[in-house]
N, CA, C and O of each residue as an XYZ file, in Angstrom:
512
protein
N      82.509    114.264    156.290
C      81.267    114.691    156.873
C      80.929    116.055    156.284
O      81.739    116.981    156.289
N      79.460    116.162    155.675
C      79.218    117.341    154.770
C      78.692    118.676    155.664
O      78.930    119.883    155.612
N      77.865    117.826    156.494
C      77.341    118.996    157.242
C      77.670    118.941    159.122
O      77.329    118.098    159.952
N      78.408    120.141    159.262
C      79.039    120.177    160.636
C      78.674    121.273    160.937
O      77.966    121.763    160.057
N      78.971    122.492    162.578
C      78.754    123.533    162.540
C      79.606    124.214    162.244
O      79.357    125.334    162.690
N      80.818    124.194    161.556
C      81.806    125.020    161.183
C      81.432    124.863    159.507
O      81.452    125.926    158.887
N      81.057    123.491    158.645
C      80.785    124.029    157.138
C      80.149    125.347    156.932
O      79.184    125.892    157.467
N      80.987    125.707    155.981
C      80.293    127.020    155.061
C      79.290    126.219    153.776
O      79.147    125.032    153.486
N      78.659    127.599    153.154
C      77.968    127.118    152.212
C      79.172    127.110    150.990
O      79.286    126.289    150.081
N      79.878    128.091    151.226
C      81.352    128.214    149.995
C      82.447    126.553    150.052
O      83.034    126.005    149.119
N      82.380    126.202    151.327
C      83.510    125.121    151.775
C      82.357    124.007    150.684
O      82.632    123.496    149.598
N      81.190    123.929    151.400
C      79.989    122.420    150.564
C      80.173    123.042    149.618
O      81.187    122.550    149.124
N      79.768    124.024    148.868
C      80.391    124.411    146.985
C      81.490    123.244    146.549
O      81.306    122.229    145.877
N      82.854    123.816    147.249
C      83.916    123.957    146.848
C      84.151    122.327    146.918
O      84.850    121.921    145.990
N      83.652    121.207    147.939
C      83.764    120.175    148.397
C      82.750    119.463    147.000
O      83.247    118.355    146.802
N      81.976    119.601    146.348
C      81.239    119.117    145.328
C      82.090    119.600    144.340
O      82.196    118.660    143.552
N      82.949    120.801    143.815
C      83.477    121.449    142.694
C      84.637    119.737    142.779
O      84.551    118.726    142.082
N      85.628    120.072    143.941
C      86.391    119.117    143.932
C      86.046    117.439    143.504
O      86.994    116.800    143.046
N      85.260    117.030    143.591
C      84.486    115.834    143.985
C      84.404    115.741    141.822
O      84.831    114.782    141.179
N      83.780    116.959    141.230
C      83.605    116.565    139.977
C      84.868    116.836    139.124
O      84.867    116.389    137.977
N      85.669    117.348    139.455
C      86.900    117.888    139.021
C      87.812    117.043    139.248
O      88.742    116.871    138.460
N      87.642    116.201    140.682
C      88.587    114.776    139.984
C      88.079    113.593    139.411
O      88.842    112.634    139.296
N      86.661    113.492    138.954
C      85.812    112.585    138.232
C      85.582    111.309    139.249
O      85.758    110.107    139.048
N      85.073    112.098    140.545
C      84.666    111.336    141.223
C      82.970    110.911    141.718
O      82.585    109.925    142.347
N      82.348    111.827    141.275
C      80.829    111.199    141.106
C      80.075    110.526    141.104
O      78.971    110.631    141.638
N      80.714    109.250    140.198
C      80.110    107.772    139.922
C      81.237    107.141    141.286
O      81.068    105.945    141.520
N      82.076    107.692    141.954
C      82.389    106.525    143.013
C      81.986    106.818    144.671
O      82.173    106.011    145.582
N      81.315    108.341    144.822
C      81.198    108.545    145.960
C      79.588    108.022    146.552
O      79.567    107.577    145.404
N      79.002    107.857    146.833
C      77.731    107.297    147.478
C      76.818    108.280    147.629
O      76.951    108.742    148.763
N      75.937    108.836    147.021
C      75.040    109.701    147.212
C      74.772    110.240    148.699
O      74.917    111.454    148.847
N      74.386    109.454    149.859
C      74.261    109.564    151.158
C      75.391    110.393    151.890
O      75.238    111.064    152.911
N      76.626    110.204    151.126
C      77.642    111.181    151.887
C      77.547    112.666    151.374
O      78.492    113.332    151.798
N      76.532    113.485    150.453
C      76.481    114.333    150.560
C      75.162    114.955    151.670
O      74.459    115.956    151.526
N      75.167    114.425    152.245
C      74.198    114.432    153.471
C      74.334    114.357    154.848
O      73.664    114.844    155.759
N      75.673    113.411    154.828
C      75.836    113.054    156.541
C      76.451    114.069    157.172
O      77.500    114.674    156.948
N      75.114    114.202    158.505
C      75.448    115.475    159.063
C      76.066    114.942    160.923
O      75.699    113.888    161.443
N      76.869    115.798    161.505
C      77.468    115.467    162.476
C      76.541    114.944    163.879
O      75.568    115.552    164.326
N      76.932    114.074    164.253
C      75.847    113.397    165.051
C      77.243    114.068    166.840
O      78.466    114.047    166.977
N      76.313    114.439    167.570
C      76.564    114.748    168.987
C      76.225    114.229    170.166
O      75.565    114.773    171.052
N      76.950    112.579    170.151
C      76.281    111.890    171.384
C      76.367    112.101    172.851
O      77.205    112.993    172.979
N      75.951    111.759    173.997
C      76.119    111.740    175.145
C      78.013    111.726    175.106
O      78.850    111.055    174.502
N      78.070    113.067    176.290
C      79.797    112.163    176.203
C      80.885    113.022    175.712
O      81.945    113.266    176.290
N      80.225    113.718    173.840
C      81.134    114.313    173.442
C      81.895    115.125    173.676
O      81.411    116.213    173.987
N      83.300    115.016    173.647
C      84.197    116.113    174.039
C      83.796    117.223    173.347
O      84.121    118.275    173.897
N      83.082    117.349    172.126
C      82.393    118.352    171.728
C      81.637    119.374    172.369
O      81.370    120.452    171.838
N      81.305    119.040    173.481
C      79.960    119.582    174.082
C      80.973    120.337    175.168
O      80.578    121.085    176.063
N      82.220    120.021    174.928
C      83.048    121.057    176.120
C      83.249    122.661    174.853
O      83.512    123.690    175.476
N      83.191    122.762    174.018
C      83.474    123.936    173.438
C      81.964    124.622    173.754
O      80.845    124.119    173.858
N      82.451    125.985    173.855
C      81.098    127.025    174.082
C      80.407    127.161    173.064
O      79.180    127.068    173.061
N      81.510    127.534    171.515
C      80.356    127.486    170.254
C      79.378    126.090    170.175
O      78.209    126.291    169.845
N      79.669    125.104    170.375
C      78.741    123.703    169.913
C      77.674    124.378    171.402
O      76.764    125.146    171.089
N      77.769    124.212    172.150
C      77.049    124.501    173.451
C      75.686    125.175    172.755
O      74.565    124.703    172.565
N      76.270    126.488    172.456
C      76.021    127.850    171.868
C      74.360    126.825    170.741
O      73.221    127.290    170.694
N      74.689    125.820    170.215
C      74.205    125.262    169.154
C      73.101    124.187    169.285
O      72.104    123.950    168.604
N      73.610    123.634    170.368
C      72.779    122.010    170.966
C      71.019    122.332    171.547
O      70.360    123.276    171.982
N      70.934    121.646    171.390
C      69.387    121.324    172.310
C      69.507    120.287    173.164
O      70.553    119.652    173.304
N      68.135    119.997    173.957
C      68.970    119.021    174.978
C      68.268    117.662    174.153
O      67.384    117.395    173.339
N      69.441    116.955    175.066
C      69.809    114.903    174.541
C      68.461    115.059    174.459
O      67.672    115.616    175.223
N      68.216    114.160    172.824
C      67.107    113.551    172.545
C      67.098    112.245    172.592
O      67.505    111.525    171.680
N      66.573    111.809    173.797
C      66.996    109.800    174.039
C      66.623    109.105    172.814
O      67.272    108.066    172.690
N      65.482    109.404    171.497
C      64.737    108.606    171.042
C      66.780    108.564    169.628
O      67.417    107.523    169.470
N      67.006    109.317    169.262
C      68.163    109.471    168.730
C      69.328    109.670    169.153
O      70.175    110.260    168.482
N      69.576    109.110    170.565
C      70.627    109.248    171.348
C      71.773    110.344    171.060
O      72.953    110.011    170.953
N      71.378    111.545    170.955
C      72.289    112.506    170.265
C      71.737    114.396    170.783
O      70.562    114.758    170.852
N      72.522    114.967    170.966
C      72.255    116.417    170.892
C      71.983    116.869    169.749
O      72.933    117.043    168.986
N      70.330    117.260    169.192
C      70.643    117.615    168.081
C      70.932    119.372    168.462
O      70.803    119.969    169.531
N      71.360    119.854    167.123
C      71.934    121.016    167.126
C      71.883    121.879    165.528
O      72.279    121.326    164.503
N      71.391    123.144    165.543
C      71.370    123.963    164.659
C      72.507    124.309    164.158
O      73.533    124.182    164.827
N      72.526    124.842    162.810
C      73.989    125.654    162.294
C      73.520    126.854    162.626
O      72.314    127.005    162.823
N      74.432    127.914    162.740
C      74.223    128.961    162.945
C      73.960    129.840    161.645
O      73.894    131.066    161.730
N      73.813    129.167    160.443
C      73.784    129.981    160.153
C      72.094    128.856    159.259
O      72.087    127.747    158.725
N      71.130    129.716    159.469
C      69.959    128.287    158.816
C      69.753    128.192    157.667
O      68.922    127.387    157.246
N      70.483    129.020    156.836
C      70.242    128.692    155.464
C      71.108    127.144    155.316
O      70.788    126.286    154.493
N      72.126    127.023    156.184
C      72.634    125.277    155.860
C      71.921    124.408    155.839
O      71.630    123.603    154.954
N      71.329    124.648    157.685
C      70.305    123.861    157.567
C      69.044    123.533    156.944
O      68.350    122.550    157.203
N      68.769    124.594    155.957
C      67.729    124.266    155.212
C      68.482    124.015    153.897
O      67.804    124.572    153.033
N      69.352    123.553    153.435
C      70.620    123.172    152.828
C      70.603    121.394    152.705
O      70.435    120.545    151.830
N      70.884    121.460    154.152
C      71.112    120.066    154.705
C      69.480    119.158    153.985
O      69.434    118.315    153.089
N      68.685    119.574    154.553
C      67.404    118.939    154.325
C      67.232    119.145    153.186
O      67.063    117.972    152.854
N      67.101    119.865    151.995
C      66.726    119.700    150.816
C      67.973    118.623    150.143
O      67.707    117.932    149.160
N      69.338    118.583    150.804
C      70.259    117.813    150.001
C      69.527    116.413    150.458
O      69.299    115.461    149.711
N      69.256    116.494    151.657
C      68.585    114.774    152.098
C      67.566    114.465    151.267
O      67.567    113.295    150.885
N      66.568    115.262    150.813
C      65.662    114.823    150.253
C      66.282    114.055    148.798
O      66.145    112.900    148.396
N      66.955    115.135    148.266
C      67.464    114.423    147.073
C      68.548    113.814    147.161
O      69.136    114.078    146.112
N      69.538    112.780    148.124
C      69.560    112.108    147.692
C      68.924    110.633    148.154
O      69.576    109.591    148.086
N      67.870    110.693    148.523
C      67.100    109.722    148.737
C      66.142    109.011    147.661
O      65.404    108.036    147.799
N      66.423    109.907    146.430
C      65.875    109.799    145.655
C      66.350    108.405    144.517
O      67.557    108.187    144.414
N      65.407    107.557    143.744
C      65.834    106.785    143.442
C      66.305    107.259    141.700
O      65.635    107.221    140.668
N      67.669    107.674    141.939
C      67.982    107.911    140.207
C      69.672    107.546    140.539
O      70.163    107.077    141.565
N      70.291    107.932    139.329
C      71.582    107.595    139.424
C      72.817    108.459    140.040
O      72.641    109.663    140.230
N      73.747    108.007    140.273
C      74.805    109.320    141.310
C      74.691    110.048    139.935
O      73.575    109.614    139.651
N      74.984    110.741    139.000
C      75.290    111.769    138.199
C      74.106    112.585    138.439
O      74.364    113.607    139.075
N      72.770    112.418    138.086
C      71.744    112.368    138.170
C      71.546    113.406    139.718
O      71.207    114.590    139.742
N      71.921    112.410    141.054
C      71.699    113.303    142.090
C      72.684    114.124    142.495
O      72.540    114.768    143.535
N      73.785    114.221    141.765
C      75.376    114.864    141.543
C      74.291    116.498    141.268
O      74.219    117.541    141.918
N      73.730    116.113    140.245
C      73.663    117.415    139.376
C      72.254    118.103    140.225
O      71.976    119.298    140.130
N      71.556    117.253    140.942
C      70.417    117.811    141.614
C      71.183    118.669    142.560
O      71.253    119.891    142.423
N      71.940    117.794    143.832
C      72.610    118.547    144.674
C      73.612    120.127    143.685
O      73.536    121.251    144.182
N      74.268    119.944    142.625
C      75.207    120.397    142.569
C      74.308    121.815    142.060
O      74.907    122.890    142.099
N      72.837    121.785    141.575
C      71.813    122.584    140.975
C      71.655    123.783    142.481
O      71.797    125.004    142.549
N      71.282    122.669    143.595
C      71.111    123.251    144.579
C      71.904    124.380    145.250
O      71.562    125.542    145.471
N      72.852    123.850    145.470
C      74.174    124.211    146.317
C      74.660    125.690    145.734
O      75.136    126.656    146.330
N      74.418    125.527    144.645
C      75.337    126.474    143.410
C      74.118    127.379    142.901
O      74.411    128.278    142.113
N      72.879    127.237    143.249
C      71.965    128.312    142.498
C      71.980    129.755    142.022
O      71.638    130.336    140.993
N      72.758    130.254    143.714
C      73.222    131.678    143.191
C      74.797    132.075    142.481
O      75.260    133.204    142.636
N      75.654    130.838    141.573
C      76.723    131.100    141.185
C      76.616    131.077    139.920
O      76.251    130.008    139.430
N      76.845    132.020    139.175
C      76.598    132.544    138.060
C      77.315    131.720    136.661
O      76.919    131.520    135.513
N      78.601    131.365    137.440
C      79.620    130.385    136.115
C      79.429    129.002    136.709
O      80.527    128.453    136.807
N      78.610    128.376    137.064
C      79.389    126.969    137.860
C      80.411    126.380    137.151
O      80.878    126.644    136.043
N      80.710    125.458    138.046
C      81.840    124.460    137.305
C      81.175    123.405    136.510
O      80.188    122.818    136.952
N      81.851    123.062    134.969
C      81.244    122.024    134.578
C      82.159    120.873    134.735
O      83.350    120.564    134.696
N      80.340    120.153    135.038
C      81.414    118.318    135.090
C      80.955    117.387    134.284
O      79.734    117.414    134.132
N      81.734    116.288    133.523
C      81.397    114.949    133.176
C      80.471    114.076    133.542
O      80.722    113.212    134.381
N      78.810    114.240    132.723
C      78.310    113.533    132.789
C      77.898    112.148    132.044
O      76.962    111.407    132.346
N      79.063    111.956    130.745
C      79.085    111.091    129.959
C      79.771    109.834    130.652
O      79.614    108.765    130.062
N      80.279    109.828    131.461
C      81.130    108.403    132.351
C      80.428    107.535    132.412
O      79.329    107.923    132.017
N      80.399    106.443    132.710
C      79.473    105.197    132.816
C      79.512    104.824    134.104
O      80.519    104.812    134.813
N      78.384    104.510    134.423
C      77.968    103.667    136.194
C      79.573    103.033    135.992
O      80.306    102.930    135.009
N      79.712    102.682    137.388
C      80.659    101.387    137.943
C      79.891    101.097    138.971
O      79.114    101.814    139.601
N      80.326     99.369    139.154
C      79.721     98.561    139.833
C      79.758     99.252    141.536
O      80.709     99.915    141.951
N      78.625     98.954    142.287
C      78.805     99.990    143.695
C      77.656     98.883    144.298
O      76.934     98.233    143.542
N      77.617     98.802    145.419
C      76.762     98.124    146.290
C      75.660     98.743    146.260
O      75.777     99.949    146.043
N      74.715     98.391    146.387
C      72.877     98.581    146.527
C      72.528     99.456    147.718
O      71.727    100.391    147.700
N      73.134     99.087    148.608
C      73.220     99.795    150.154
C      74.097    100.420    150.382
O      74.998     99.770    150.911
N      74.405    101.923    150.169
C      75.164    102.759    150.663
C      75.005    103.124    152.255
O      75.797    104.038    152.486
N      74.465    102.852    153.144
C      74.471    103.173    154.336
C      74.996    102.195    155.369
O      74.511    101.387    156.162
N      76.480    102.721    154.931
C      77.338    101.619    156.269
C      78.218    103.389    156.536
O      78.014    104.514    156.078
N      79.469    102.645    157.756
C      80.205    103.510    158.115
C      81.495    102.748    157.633
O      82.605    103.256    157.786
């Protein structure tokens, strides 16, 4: 899960550095650099003061507390990574959009392998 209220913007860096550094790109699903923590009715979550600190109240139409990061540059993080990867191009492709993003203010990024070839992957990335 990419976006929680404890991710840093250094931890999502470091979680994409890893991801191309073991030449994993072409096997991870675009959508998982996106999925952000869902807070349903219920959660033992909602007993800690920081999440508290974070929530809004239950939105029935999404059965879930939504909730801010504290810190909003994530969250405006979060939403530009959604946009792209919704986008219809290839994982390397939205590898390097996200990885453009994430990394804007890092001066050396890490380089990764974009010569690999697709492998076969299902059409529908949105299961659990």
């Amino acid at each position: 899960m990419t976006f929680t209220p404890w991710t840093t913007h250094a931890a999502y860096c470091d979680l994409l550095a890893l991801i191309a550094e073991l030449d994993l790109i072409e096997h991870v699903a675009p959508i998982q650099y996106a999925i952000r923590l869902l807070i349903p009715a219920g959660s033992r979550l909602l007993e800690l003061d920081e999440v508290q600190a974070l929530v809004g109240p239950f939105d029935q139409q999404s059965l879930c507390f939504p909730w801010q990061h504290s810190d909003p540059a994530m969250d405006a993080l979060y939403r530009q990574v959604r946009r792209i990867v919704q986008k219809r191009m290839s994982r390397h492709e939205i590898f390097r959009e996200v990885w453009q993003l994430a990394n804007a203010a890092d001066l050396a990024p890490t380089r990764f392998d974009l010569a690999s070839k697709p492998i076969p992957h299902l059409s529908e990335p949105w299961y659990c």
